[in-house]
N, CA, C and O atoms as a DFTB+ gen file, in Angstrom:
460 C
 N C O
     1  1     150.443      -3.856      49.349
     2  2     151.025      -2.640      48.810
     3  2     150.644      -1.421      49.641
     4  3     151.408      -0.472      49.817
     5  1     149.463      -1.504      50.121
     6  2     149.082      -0.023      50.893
     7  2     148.255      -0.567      51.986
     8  3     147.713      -1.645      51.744
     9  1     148.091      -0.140      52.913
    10  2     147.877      -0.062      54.494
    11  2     147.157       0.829      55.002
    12  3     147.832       1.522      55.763
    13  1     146.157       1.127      54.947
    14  2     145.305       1.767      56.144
    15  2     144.837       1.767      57.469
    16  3     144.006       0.942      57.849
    17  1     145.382       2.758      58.305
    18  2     144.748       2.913      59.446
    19  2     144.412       3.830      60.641
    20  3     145.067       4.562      61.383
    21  1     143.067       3.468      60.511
    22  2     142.324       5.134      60.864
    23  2     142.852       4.873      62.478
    24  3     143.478       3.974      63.039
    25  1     142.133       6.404      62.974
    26  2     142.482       6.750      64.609
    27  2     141.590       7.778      64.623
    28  3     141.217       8.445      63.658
    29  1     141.163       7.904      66.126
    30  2     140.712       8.747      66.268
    31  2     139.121       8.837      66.817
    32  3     138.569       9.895      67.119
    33  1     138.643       7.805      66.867
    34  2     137.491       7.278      67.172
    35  2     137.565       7.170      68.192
    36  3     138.514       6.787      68.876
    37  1     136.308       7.579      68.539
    38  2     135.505       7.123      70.268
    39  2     134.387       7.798      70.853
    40  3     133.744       8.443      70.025
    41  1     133.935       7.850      72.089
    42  2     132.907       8.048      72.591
    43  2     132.940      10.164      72.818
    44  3     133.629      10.962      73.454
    45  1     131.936      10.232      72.007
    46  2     131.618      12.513      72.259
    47  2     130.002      12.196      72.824
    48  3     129.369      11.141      72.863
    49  1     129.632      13.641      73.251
    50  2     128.603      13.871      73.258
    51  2     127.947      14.559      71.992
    52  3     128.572      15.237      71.177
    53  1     126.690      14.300      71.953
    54  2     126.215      14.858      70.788
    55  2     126.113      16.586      70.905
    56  3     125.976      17.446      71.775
    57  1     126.251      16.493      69.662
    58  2     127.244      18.372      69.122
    59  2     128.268      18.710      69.648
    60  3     128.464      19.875      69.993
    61  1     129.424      17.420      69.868
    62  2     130.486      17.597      69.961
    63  2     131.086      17.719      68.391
    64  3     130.548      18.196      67.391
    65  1     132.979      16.838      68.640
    66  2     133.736      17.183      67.943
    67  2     134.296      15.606      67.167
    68  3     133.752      14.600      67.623
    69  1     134.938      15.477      66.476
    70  2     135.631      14.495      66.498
    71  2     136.474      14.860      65.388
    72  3     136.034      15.581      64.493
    73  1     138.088      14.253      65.375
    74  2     139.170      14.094      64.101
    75  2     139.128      12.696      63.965
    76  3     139.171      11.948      64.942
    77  1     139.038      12.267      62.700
    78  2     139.459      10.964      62.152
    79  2     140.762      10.683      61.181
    80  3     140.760      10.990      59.989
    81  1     141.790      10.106      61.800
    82  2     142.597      10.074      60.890
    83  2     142.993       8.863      60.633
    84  3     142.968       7.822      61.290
    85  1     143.603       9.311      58.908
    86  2     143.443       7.476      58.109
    87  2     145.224       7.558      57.390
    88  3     145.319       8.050      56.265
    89  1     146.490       7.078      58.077
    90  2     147.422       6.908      57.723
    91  2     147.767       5.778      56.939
    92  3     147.336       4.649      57.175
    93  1     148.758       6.145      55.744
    94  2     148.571       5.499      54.960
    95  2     149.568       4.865      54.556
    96  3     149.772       5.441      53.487
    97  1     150.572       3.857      54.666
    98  2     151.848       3.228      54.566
    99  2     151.683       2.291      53.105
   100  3     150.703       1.564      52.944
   101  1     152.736       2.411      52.113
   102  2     152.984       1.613      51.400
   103  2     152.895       2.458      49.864
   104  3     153.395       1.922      48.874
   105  1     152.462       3.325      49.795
   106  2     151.969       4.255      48.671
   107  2     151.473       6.003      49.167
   108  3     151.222       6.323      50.329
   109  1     151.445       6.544      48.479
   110  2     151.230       7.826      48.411
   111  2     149.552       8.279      48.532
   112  3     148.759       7.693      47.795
   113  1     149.200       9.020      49.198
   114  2     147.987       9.038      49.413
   115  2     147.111      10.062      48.234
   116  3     145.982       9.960      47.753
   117  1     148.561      11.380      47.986
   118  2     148.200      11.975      46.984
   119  2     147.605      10.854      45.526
   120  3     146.827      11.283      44.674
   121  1     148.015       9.804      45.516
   122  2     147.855       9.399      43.945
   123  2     146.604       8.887      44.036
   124  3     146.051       8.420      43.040
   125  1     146.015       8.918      45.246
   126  2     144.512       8.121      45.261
   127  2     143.563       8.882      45.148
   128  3     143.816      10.058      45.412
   129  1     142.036       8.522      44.699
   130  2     140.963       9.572      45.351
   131  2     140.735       8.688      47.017
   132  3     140.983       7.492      47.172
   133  1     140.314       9.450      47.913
   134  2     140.039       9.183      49.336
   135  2     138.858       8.840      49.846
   136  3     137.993       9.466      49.234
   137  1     138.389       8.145      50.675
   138  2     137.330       8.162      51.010
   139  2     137.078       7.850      52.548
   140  3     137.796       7.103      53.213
   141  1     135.939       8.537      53.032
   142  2     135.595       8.012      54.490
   143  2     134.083       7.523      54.159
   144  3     133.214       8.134      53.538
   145  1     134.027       6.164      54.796
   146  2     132.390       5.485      54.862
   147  2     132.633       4.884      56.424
   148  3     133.627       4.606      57.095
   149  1     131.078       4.839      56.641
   150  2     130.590       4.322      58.019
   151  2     129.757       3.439      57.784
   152  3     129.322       3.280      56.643
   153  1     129.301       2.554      58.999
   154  2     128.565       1.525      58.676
   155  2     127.910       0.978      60.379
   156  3     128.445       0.091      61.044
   157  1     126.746       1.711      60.779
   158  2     126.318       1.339      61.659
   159  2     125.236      -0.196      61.472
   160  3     124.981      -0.865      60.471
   161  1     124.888      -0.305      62.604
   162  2     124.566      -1.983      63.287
   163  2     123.240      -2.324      62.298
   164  3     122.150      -1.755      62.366
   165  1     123.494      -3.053      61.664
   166  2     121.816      -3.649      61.094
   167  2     122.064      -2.556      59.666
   168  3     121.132      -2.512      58.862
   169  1     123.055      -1.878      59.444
   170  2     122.565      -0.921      57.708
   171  2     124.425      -1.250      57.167
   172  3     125.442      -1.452      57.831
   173  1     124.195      -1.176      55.849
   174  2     125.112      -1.192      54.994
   175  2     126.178      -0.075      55.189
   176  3     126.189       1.062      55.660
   177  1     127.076      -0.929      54.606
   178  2     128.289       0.692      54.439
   179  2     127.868       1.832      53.527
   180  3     127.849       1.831      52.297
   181  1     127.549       2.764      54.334
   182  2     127.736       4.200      52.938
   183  2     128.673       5.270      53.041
   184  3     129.289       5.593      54.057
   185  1     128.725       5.705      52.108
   186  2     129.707       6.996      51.475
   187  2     129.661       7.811      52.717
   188  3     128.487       8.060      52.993
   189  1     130.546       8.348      53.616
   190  2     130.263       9.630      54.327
   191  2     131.125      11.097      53.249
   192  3     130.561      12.188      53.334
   193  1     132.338      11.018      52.379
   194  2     132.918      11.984      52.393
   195  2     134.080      11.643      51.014
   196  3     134.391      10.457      50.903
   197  1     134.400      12.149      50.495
   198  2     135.342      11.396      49.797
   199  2     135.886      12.594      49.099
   200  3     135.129      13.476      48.693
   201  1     137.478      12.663      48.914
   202  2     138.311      13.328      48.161
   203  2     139.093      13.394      46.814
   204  3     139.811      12.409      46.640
   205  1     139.113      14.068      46.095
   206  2     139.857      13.478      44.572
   207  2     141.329      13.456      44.788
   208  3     141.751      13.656      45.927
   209  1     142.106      13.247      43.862
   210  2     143.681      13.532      43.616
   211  2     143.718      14.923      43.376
   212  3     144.781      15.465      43.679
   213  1     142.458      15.935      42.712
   214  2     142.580      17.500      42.362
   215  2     142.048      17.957      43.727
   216  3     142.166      19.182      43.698
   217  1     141.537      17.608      44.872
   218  2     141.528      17.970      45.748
   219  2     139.572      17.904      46.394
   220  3     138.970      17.980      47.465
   221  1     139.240      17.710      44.839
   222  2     137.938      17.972      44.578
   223  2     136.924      17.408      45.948
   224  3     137.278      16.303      46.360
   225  1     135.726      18.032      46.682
   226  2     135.406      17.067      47.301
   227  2     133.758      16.348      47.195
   228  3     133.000      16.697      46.290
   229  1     133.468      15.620      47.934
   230  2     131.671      15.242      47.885
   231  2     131.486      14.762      49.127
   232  3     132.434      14.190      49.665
   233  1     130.424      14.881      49.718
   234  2     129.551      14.505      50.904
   235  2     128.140      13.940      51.136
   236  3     127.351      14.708      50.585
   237  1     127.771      13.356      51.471
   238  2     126.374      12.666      52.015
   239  2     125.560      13.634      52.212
   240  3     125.802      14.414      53.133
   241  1     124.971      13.724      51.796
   242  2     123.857      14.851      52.976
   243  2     123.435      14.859      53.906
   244  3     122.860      15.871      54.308
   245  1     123.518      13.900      54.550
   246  2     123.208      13.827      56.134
   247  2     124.530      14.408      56.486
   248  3     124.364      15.121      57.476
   249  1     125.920      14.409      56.055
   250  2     126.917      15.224      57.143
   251  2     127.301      16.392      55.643
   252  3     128.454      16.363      55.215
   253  1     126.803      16.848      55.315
   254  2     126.681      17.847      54.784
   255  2     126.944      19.331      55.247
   256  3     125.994      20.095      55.416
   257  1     127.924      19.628      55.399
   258  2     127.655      21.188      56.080
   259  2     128.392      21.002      57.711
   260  3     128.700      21.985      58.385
   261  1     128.619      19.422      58.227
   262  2     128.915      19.467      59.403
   263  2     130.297      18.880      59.583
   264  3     131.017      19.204      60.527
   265  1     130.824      17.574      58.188
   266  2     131.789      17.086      58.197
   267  2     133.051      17.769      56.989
   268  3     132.819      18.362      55.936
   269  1     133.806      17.575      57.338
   270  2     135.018      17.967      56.435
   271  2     136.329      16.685      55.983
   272  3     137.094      15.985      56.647
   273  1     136.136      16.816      54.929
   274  2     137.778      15.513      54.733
   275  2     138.659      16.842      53.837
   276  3     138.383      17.721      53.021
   277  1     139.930      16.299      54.628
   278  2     140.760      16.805      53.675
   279  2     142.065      15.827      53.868
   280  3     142.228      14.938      54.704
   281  1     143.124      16.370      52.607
   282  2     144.190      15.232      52.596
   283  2     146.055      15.943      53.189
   284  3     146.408      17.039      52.752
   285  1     146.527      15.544      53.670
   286  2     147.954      15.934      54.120
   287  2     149.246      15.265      53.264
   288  3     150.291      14.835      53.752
   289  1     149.015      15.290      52.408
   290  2     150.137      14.694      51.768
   291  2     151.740      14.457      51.959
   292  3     152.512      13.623      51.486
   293  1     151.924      15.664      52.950
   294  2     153.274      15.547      53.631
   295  2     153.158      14.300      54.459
   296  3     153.978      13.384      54.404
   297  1     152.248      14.312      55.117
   298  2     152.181      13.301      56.204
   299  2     151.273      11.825      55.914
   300  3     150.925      10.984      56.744
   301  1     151.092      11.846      54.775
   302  2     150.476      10.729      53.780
   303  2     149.366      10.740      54.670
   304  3     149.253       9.531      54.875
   305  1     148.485      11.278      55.326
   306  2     147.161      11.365      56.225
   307  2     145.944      11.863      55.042
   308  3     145.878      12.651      54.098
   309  1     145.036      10.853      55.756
   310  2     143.728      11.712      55.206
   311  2     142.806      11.912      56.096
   312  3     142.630      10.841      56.677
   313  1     141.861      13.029      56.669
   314  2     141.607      13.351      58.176
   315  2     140.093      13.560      57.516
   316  3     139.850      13.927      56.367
   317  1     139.215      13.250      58.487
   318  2     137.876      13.707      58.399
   319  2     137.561      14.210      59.897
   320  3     137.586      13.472      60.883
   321  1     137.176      15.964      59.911
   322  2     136.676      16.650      61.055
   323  2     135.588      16.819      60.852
   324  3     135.107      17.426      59.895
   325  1     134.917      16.193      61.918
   326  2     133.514      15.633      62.149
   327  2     132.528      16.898      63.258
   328  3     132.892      16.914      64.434
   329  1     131.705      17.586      62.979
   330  2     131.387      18.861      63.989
   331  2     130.023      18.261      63.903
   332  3     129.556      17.414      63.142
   333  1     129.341      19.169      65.241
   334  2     127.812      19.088      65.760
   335  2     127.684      17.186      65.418
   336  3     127.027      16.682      64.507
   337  1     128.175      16.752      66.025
   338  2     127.886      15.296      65.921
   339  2     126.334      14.935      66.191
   340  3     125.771      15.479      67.141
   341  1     125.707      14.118      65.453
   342  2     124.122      13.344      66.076
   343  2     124.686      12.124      66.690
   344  3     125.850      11.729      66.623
   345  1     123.635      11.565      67.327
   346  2     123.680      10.044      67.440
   347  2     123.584       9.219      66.401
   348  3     124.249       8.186      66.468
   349  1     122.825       9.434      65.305
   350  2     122.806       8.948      64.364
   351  2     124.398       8.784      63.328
   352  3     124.660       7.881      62.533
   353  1     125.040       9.693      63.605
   354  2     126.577       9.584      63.111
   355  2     127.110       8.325      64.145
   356  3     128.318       8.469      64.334
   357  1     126.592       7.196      64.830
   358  2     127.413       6.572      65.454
   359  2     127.117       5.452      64.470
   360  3     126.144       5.200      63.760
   361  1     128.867       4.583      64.771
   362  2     128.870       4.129      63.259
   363  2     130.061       3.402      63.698
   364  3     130.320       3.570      64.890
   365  1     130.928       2.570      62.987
   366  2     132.506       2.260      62.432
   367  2     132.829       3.191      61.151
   368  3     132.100       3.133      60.161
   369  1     133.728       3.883      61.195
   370  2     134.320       4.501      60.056
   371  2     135.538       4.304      59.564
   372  3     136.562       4.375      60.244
   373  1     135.486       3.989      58.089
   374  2     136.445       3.481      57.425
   375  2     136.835       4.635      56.304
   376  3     136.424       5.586      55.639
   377  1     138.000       3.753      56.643
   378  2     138.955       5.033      54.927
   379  2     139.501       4.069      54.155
   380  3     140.115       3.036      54.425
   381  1     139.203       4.536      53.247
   382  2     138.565       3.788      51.288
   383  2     140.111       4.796      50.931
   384  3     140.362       5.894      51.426
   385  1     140.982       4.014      49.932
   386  2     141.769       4.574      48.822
   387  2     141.257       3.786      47.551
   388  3     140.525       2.797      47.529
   389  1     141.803       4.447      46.543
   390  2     140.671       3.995      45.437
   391  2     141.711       4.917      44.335
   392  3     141.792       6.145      44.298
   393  1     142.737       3.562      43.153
   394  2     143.114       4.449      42.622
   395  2     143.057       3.197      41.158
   396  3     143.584       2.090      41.273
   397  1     142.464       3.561      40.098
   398  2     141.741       3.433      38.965
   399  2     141.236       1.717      39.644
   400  3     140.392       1.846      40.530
   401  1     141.645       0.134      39.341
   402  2     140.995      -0.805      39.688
   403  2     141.588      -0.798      41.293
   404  3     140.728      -1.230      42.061
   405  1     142.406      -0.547      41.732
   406  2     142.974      -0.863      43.284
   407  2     141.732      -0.149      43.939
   408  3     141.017       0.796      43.607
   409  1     141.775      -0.874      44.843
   410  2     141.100      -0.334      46.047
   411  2     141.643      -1.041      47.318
   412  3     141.962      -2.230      47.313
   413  1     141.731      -0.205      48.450
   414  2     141.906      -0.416      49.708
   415  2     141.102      -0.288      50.730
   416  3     140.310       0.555      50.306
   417  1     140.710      -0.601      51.979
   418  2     140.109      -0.494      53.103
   419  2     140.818      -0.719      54.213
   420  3     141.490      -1.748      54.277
   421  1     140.789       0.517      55.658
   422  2     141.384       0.694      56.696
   423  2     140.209      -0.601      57.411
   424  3     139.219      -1.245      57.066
   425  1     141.042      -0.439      58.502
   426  2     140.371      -1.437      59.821
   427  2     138.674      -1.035      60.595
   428  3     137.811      -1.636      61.236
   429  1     138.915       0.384      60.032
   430  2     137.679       0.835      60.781
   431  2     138.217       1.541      62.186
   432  3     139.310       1.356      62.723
   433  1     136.992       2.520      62.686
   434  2     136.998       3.392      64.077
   435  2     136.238       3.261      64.521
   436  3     135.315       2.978      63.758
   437  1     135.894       3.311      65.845
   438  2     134.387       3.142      65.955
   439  2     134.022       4.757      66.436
   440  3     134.868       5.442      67.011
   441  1     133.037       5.120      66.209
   442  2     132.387       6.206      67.027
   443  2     131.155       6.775      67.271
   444  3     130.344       7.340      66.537
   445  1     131.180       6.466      68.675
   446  2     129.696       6.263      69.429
   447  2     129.481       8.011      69.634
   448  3     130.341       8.738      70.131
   449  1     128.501       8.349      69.268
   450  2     127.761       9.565      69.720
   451  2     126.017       9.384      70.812
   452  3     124.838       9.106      70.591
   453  1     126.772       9.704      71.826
   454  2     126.109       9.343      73.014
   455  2     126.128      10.493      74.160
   456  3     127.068      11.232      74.453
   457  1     124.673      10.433      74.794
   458  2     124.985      11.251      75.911
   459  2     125.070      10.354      77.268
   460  3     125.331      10.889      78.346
């Protein structure tokens, strides 16, 4: 029914930039809450960012203050702009839709923060 798949991933230097975007085919992106999680080598997937259907948002505290998600509904996109990157933000990042029992998962991005 719905399809995710992010873009946008790849190799910055640290306190660079990055856009992540998570297109969404098969359903409406507005009707979901959103989510971006990462999942680097040897640790579990966690929460980086996540959006409501009211627009509402929440963040990790480690990208707290540095990352942004927001949603495009014209363009069924959901984008996470990623600023002052660490190394520690290097990861696979995935975009989560999530609408009451459905849930979905994109393919993943990868993005290395490296000098």
């Amino acid at each position: 029914q719905v399809q995710l798949v992010e873009s946008g991933g790849g190799l910055v230097q640290p306190g660079g930039s990055l856009r992540l975007s998570c297109a969404a085919s098969g359903s409406s992106v507005s009707r979901y809450d959103m989510g971006w999680y990462r999942q680097a080598p040897g640790k579990q997937r966690e929460l980086v960012a996540r959006i409501t259907t009211s627009d509402s948002t929440n963040y990790a505290d480690s990208v707290k203050g540095r990352f942004t998600i927001s949603r495009d509904n014209a363009k069924n996109t959901v984008i996470l702009q990623m600023n002052s990157l660490k190394p520690e933000d290097t990861a696979v990042y995935y975009c989560k839709a999530n609408w009451g029992v459905r849930l979905y998962w994109g393919q993943g991005t990868q993005v290395t923060v490296s000098s």
